[in-house]
C-alpha positions in Angstrom: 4.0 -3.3 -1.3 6.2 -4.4 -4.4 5.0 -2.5 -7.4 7.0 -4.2 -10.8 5.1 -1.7 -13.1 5.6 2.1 -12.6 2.6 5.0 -12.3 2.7 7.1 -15.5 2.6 10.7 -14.3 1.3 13.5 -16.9 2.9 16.7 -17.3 0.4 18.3 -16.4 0.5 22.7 -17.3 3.8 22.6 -17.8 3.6 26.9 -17.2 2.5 25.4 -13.0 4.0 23.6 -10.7 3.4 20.3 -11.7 6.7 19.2 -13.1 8.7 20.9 -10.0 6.5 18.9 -7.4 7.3 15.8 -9.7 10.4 17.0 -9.6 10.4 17.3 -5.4 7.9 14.1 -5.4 11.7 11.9 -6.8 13.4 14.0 -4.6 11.9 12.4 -1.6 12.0 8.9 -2.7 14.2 7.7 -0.4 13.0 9.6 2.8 10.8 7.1 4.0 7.8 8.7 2.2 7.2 4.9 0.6 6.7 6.7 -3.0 6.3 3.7 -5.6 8.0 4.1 -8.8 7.2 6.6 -11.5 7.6 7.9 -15.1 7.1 11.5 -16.2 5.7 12.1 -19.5 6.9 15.1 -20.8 10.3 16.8 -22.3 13.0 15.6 -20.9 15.0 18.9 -21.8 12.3 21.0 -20.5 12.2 19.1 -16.9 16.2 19.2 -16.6 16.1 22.6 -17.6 13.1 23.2 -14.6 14.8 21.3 -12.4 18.4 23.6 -13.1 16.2 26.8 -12.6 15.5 25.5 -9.2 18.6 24.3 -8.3 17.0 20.8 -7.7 19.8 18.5 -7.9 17.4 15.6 -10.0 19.2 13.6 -12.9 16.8 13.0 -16.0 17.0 9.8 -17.8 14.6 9.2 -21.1 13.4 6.2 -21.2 9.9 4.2 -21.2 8.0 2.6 -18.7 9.9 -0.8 -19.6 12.7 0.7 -17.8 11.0 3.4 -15.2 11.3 1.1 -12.5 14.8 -0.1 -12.8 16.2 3.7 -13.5 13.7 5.2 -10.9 16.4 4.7 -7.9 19.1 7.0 -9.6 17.2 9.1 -11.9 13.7 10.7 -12.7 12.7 8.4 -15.6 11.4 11.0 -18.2 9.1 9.2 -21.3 9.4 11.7 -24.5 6.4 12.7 -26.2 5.6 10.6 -29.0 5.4 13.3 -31.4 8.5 14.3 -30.4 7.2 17.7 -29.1 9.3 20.4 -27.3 8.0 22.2 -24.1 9.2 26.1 -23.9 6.8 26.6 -21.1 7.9 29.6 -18.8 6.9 29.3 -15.0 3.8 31.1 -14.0 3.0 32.0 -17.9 0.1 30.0 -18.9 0.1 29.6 -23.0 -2.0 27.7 -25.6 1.0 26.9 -27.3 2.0 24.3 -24.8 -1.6 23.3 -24.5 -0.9 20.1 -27.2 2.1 18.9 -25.2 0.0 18.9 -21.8 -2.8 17.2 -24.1 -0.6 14.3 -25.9 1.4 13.6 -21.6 -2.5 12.5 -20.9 -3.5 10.9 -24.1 -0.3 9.1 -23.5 -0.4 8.2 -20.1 -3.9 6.3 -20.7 -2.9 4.4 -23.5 0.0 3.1 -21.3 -2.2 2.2 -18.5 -4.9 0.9 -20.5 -2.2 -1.3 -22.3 -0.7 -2.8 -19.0 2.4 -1.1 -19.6 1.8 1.4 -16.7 0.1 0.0 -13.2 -1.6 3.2 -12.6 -2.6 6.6 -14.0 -1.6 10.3 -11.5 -2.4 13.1 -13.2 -0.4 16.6 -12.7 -3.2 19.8 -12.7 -4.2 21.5 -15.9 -5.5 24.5 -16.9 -8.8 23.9 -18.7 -9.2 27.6 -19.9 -5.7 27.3 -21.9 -6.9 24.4 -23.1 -10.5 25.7 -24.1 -8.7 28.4 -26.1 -7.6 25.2 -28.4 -10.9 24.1 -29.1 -10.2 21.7 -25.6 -14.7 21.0 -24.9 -14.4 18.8 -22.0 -15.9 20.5 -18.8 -12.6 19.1 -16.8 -9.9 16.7 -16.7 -12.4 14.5 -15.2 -14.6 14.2 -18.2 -11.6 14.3 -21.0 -10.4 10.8 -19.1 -14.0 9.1 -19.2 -13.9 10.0 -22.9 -10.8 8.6 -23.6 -11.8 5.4 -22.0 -14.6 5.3 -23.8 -14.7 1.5 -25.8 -14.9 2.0 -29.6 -18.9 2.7 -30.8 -19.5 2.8 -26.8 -20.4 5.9 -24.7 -18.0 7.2 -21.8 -18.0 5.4 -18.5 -19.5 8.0 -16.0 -17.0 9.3 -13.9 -16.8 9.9 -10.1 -14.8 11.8 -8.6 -13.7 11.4 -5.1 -11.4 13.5 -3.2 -10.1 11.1 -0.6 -7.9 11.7 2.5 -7.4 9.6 5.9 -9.9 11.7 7.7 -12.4 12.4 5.2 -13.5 11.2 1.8 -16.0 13.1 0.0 -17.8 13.3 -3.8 -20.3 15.5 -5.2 -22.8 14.5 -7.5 -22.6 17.4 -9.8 -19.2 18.3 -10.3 -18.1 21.5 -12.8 -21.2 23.3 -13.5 -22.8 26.4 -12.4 -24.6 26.6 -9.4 -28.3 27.6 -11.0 -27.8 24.4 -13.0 -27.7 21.9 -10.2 -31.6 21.4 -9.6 -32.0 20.3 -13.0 -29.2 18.2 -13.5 -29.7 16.3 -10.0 -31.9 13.3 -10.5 -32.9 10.6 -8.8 -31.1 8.2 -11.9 -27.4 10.8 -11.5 -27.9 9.7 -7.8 -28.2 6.4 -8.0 -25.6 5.8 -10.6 -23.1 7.6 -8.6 -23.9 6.0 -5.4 -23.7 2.5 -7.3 -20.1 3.1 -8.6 -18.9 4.5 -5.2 -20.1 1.4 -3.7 -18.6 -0.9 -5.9 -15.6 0.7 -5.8 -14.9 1.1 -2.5 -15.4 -2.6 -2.1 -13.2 -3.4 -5.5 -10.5 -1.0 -5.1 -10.7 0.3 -1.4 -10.9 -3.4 0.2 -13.9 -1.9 2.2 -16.4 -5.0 2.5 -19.4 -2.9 3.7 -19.2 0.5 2.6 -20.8 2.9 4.6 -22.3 5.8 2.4 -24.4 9.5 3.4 -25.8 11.5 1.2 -26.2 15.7 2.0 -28.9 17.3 1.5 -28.9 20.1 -1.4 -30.8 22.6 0.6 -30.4 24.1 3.8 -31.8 21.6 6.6 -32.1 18.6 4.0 -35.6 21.3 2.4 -37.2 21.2 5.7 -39.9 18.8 4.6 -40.2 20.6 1.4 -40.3 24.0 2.9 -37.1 25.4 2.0 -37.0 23.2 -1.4 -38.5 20.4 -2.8 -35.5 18.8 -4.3 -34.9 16.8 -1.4 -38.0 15.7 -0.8 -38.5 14.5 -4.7 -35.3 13.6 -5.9 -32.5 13.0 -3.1 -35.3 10.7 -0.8 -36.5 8.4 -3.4 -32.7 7.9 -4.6 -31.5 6.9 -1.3 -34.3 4.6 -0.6 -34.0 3.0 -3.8 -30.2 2.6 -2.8 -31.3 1.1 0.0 -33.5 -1.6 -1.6 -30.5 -2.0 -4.0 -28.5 -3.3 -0.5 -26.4 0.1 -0.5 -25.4 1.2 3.2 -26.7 4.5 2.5 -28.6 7.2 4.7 -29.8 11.0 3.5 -30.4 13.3 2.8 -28.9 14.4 5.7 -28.5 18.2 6.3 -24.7 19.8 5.3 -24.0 22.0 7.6 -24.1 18.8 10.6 -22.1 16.5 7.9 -18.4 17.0 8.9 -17.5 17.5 12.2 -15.6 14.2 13.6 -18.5 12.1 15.3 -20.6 13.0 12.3 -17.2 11.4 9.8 -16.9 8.7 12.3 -20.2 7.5 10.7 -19.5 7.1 7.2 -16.7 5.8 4.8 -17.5 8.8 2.1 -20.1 11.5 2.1 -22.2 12.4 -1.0 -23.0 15.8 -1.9 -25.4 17.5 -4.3 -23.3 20.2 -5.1 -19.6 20.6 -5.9 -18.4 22.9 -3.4 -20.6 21.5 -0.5 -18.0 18.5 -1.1 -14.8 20.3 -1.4 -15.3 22.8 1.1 -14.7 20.9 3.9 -12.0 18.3 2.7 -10.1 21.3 1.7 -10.4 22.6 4.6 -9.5 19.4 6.7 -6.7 17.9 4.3 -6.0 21.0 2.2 -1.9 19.5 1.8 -2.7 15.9 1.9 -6.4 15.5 -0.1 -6.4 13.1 -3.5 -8.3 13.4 -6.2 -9.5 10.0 -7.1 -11.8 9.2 -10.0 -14.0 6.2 -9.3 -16.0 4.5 -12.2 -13.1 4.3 -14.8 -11.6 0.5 -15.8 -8.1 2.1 -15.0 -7.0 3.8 -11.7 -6.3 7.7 -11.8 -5.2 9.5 -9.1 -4.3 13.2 -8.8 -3.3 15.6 -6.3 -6.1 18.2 -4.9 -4.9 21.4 -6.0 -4.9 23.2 -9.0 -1.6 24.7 -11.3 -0.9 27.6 -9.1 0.5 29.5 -11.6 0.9 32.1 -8.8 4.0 30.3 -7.0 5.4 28.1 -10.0 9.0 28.4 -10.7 9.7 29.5 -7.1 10.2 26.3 -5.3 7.8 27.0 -2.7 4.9 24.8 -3.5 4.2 21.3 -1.5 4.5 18.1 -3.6 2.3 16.4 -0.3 -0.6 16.0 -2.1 0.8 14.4 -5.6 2.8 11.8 -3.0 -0.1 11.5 -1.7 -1.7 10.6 -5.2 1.1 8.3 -6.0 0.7 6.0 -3.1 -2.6 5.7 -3.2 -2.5 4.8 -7.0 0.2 2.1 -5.7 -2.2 1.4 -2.9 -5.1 0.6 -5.1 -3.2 -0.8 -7.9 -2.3 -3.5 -5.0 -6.0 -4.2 -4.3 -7.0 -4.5 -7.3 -4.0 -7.2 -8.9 
């Protein structure tokens, strides 16, 4: 697929390792990984200097998206941040000081995407608590996107997110919130809404004409007829035959625990979950290097790799760029559906 507008990729934490697997991500370009073109948004001095610490032989060149796909052969195209900002992030040492930087690469990046000067959005991993402790009171990247695509005097779009792989794609209904909250934030209308955008999208961006769809129970055996839980019973039934009625290929609440095993997947297109772990569990555990994050219900595409800053190994050239690749051809891929 020929892509003539580059993905803009955020910074991300610039203290993790999203600028080295950027950094890795250009450095297989030409290894038959079929990467589309992409633009870093960031400080240019701060990637070359990244890239020097780990002896990653990556020539920077700063300039906009007009030119990311032209340069992208021969260099990492780096975009400056507007405001000009330098990055003095050191590997593997979070800071709210660099929390404004990681900020402005997002706010950035969606304006760029939402203007048509950028095909797609991929998003490197943040810390949210460094960016809590600058008054940051979004409950996740997620959320902070769906406000920014907000329309003026309109509310947010409600966001989906999907984490996506060949094998198994999977999104949970309630996403970052404690456990002990999810029986009162799952209702029949959060169900519906979700499975109505997953739909759509599937169909829109995914090219899949019928979309097959299950829906996990929240409670062990699907409630048991209402004897381990009502929740299932109340809320998760009446959803999915409304669904139903709606034309949705949809069937649930199914129990979890029988969900993912490979005749169960061969079943479904994507798998709904009450909770967020009951969805991540298993795709981490079946596509841990090569999962996407994929956030459905936005009018851009954003993609973003599944795995968090992993402040643990950055700056030691040692983490796996698989999944942001990953990330960036699927942006490409859907970015081609979708034209």
């Amino acid at each position: 697929m020929t892509v003539h507008r580059p993905i803009a990729l955020t910074m991300g934490d610039p203290a993790g390792i999203g600028p080295e697997i950027a950094l890795m991500a250009w450095l297989s370009r030409d290894e038959g990984a079929g990467l589309p073109p992409f633009f870093l948004i960031g400080d240019p001095d701060f990637i070359e200097a990244r890239a020097s610490s780990l002896g990653f032989q990556v020539p920077v060149a700063e300039v906009g998206p007009d030119l990311a796909v032209e340069v992208f052969p021969r260099a990492l195209p780096v975009m400056p941040l507007p405001s000009g900002t330098r990055v003095g992030a050191v590997a593997g040492r979070p800071s709210a000081a660099d929390a404004g930087a990681t900020l402005e690469s997002i706010m950035t990046a969606v304006g760029l995407v939402r203007s048509g000067e950028a095909i797609a959005l991929v998003t490197n991993p943040i810390a949210k608590y460094v960016l809590t402790s600058v008054g940051f009171a979004y409950p996740g990247h997620t959320e902070f996107l769906a406000a920014l695509a907000a329309e003026p005097g309109k509310a947010a779009p409600l966001p989906v997110m999907m984490l996506w792989s060949e094998t198994l794609a999977v999104v949970p209904v309630t996403i970052h919130v404690a456990l002990r909250r999810v029986p009162d934030l799952l209702t029949q209308d959060l169900v519906v809404q979700t499975a109505r955008i997953v739909a759509r999208d599937l169909t829109e961006r995914f090219g899949i004409p019928h979309p097959r769809l299950v829906l996990s129970g929240l409670n062990p055996h699907a409630g048991e007829a209402g004897t381990m839980g009502t929740e299932d019973r109340d809320v998760l039934e009446p959803a999915v035959a409304q669904l139903q009625d709606e034309g949705i290929d949809i069937r649930g609440p199914l129990p979890a625990d029988t969900l993912f095993h490979p005749r169960a997947r061969a079943a479904y297109d994507v798998a709904l979950t009450p909770t967020h772990d009951q969805a991540l569990i298993p795709i981490k555990t079946i596509a841990f290097d090569d999962g996407v994050n994929v956030t459905l219900g936005l009018p851009f595409i954003r993609t973003s790799p599944d795995h968090g800053t992993a402040f643990d190994i950055a700056g030691k050239g040692v983490a796996r760029p698989d999944s942001l690749m990953g990330a960036l051809r699927l942006a490409a891929r859907l970015a081609g559906q979708q034209a």
